[in-house]
N, C-alpha and C positions, 0 to 999 in steps of 0.2 A: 537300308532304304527307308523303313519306319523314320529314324534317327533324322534322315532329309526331310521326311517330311512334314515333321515335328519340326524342324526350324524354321521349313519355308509359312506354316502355319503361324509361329510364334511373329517371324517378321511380319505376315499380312496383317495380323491383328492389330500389331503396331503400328502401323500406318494409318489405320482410321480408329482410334481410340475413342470416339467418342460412340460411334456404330459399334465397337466391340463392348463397348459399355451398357449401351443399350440392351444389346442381346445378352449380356450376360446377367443384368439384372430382372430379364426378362423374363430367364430361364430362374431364378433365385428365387422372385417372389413367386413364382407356378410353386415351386417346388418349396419353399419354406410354406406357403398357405396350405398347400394339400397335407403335407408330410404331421403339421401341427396338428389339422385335425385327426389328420389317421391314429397319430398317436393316443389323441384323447378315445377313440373308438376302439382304440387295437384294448388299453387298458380297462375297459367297459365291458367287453365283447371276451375277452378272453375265459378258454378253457380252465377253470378253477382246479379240475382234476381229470386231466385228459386221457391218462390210463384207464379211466373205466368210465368215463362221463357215458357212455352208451350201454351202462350195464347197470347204470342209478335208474331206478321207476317210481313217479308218482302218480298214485291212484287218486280221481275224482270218483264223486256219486252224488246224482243226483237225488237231493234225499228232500227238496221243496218243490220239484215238480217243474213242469212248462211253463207255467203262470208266471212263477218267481221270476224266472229268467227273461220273459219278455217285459214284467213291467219293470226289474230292479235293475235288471243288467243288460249295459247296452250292446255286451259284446254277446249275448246269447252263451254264457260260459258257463258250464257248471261249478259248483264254490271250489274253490282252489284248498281250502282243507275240508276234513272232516269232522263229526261229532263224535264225540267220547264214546257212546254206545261201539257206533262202526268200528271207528280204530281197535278198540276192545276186541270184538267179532273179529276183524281181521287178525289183530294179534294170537289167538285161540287159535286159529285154522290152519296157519302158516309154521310151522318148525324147521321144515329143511332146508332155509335160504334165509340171509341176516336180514332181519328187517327192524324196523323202530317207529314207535310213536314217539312226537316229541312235541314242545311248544315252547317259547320263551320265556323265563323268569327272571326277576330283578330284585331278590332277594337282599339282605341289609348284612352285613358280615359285620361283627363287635367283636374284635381284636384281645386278646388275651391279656395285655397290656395295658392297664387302666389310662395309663398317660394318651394312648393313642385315641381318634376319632372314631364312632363307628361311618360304614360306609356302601351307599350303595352299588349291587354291584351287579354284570347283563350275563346270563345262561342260560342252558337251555336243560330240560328236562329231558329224560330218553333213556333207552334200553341199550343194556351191555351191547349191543349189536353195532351201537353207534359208530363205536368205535373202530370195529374191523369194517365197517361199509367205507366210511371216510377216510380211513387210512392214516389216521392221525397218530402222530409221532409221539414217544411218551421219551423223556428225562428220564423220571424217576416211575418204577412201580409200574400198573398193568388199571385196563378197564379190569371196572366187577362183573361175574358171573352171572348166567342167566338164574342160578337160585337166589343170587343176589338181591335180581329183580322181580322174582316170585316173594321171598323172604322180605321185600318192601324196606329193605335195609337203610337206613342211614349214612350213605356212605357220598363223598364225592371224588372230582375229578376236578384240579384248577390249573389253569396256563400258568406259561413260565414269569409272566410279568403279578400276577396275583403273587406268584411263589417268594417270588423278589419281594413285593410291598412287606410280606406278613412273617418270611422264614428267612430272609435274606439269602433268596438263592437256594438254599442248603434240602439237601434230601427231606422234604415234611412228608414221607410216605409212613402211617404211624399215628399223626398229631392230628388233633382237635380242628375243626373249623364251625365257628357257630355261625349259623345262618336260620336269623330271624331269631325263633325261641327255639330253635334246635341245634344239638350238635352232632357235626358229621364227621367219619372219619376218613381222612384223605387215603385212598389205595393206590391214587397217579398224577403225577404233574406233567403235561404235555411240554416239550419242546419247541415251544415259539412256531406254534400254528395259528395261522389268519388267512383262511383261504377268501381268496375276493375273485367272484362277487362272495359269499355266503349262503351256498348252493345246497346247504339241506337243508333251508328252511325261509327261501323266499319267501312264500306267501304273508309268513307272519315277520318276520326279520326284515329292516334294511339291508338294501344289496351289499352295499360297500360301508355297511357300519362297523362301531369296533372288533373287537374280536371277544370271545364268549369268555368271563373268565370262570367260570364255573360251570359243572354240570356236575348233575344230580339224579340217581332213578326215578322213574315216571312215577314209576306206586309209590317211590316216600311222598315225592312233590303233590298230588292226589291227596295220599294221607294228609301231608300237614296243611290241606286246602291252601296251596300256593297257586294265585290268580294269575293266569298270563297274560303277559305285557306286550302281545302281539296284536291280531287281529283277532275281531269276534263279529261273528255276524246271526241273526237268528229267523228263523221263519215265519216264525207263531211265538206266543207268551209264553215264558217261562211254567212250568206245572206245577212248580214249590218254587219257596223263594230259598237264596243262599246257596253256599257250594252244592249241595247236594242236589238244586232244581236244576242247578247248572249241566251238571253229568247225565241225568235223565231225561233231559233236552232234545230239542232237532235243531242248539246251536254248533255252530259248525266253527273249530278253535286248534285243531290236533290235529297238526302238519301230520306228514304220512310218507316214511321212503325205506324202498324193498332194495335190493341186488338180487338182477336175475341175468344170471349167466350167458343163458342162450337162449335160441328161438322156442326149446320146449319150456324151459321155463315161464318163457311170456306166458306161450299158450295157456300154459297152467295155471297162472296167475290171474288170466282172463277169464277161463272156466271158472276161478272159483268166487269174482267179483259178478258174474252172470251168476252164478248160483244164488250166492248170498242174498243180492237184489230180488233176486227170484222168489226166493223163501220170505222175503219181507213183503214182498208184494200178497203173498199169500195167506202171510199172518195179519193183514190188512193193514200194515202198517201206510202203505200212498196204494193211488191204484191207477196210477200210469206206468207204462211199459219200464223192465228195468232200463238203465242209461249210465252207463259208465266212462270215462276215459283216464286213459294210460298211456303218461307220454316221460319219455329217456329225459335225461339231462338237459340234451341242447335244446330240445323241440320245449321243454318245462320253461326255458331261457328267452325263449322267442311270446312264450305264451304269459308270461309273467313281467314283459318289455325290460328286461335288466339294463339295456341300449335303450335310451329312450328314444321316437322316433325322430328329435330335434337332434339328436345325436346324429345318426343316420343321413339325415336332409344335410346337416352339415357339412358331411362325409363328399355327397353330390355337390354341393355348389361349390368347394373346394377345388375340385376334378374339372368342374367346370369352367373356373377359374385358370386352373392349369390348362386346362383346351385353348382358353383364349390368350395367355401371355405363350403359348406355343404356336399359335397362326399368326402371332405378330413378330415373333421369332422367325416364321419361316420367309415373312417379307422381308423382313431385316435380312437374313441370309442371302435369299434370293437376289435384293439390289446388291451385295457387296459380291456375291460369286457374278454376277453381270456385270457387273462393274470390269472384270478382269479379264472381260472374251478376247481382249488382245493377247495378253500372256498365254490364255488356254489356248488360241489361235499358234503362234510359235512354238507352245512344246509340242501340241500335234503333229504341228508341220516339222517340226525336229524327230520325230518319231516316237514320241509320247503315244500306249493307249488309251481308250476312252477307262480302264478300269483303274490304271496308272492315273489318271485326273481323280477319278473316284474317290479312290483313297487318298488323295493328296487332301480333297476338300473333307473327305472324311474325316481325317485325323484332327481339320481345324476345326470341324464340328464337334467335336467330342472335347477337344480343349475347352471348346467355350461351357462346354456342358460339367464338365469338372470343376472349371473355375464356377461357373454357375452353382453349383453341387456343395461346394466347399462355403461360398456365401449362405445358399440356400441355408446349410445346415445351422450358422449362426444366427436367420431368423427363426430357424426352425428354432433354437436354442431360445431366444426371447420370447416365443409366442407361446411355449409351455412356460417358462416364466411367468408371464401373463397368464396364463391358466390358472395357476396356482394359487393365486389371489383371486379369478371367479368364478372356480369351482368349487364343490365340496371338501374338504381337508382327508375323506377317506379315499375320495376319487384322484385329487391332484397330487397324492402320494404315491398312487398308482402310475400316473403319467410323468414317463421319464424318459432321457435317451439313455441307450445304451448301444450294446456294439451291435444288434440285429437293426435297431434303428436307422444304426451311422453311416451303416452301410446298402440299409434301402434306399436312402437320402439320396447319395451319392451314385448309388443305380438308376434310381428313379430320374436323378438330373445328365446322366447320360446317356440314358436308354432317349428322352424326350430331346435332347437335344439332335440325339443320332434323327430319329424319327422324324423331326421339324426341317433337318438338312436330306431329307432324301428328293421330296421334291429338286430345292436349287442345284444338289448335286448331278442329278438327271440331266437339268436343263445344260450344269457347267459342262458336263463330260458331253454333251451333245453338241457344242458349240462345233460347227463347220469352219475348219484352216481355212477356207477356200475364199470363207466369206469375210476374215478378218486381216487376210494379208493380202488380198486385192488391193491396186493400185488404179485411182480416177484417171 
């Protein structure tokens, strides 16, 4: 019966070709305009590490008070990292859950090889911990030890694509790497990690920048007064000049991320950011009430706009768009199932049900919505093209189809076309025999 009524749809459609044109493109461009930008937002917005993104925490503290916030920041937010004191203090308190100070560096790597260029190159400093919080994947070799990062060792960690420029490939777990006027020795090469956005270290990092090829212990990076290439922001003047006024500062420059399990652990993690604050309030360090916050993954994502809100807006007028070439869809449906009251009129009176018409116009709705679906998806297909050219090169690598895509595509243009044919299908299956095979 389907099989009928798949044919009697194919033949109606062919009969007014230029109305099936209509509707079909109708249904294409809703769904290639909405589906393009979803993609660019699905690739923006996405879970970077969705196995534990609810067990990543980053702490704020307010450490310049009320004042700052209302004249500097328009969001009323407290500073998105911390000051070297703090992070220190917190690193001291905390041992039974992985946590990390870190910040960006951009240190200069000179090649063992006279012939070659030296070259600069983006990393981040941070504690063994980093490594098991992120879950980053190792080639070759292991992160260093937490005496590693007591011992303030000289050692690093470089991606697979640094591994390639400098060892071609090959196991460098062993071998030298100088960075700057120092040399370190490599203990691990990641395996082609770039998580996007770049979620342990928003506040100082681009979301969708490249990927890190180096990392480095905090205390060497500290030692060899290596400056960070992120954000800095300050309250008050500096108290000494040079690295060292730098560190005993209330500027605020050292991202900050814990793993905490569960709900005790929050708790715990709160207790000891109220304490802290508490004890500094006491040593007179500020003399406003402590003020903290402590927000997971996703809510750090929302709070740090990784989606920007033109991202978003786009998302709506898109959908919007799709509302309106689907109410012009449903006109279009509407006159061509009205058009036919004579035919629905005879199979009634033949002994047609109204459920039996239902699905008859059904199945031709859904054709259109497929054929629509199938176009849809090859503007879909140009309008990431277009992207590509004006977005960013780290974003519009992001936005791609693939098979989750291809397949919303193609839902999306027949769920909306079903939906756009429920009205005319209503009015067809209601058509009264009585009133269409009357004789004047």
């Amino acid at each position: 019966m389907f099989a009928y009524y798949l044919s009697l749809g194919f033949r109606s459609l062919r009969k007014a070709p230029i109305l099936t044109a209509l509707m079909v493109m109708s249904v294409a461009f809703g769904v290639g305009a909405s589906m393009t930008t979803y993609a660019v937002f699905r690739a923006m917005s996405g879970d970077p590490i969705p196995w534990k993104s609810s067990k990543l925490y980053f702490p704020q503290l307010d450490v310049w008070g009320p004042k700052s916030r209302a004249g500097n920041q328009a969001n009323g937010e407290l500073p998105d990292t911390l000051t070297y004191t703090d992070a220190m203090a917190l690193m001291r308190h905390r041992t039974d859950v992985p946590q990390t100070a870190l910040y960006p560096i951009a240190p200069t790597v000179y090649p063992d090889d006279p012939t070659k260029k030296s070259v600069a190159v983006g990393g981040h400093a941070v504690y063994g911990d980093f490594f098991k919080i992120a879950d980053t994947p190792f080639r070759y070799g292991s992160a260093w030890s937490a005496q590693d990062d007591q011992n303030h060792a000289l050692l690093a960690v470089i991606n697979s694509d640094l591994n390639e420029r400098l060892f071609g490939g090959g196991n460098s777990v062993g071998k030298d790497l100088r960075l700057n006027d120092r040399t370190y020795r490599i203990v691990g090469v990641l395996d082609h990690w770039h998580p996007q956005p770049k979620f342990y270290d928003l506040a100082n990092s681009i979301a969708f920048g490249p990927a890190d090829d180096v990392f480095i212990p905090f205390t060497a990076a500290v030692d060899q007064q290596m400056p960070t290439n992120g954000g800095f922001g300050c309250g008050a003047a500096l108290p000494a000049s040079g690295f060292a006024g730098i560190l005993n500062s209330n500027c605020v420059w050292v991202a900050y991320l814990v793993e905490l399990d569960d709900a005790s652990q929050v708790a715990s993690f709160r207790t000891l950011l109220q304490g802290y604050l508490s004890d500094q309030q006491k040593a007179g360090r500020f003399d406003w009430p402590p003020n903290y916050k402590l927000r997971n993954l996703p809510a750090w994502m929302d709070l740090e706009q990784v989606v920007p809100p033109e991202t978003k807006m786009s998302v709506v007028v898109a959908s919007c768009f799709l509302l309106v070439c689907m109410v012009n869809a449903i006109g279009l449906l509407l006159a061509k199932f009205m058009r036919r009251s004579g035919e629905i009129g005879v199979r009634r009176a033949m002994g047609a049900t109204r459920g039996a018409i239902a699905l008859q116009f059904g199945v031709e709705a859904a054709t259109i919505g497929i054929t629509g679906g199938i176009i849809g998806l090859l503007l879909t297909w140009g309008g990431i093209a277009w992207m590509h050219h004006a977005l960013p090169e780290d974003v519009a690598a992001l936005t791609r189809i693939d098979v989750t895509l291809l397949a919303e595509t193609l839902l999306l243009a027949i769920v909306s076309a079903i939906l756009a044919g429920l009205y005319p299908i209503l009015r067809a299956s209601g058509v009264r025999p009585a009133m269409q095979l009357k004789i004047d």
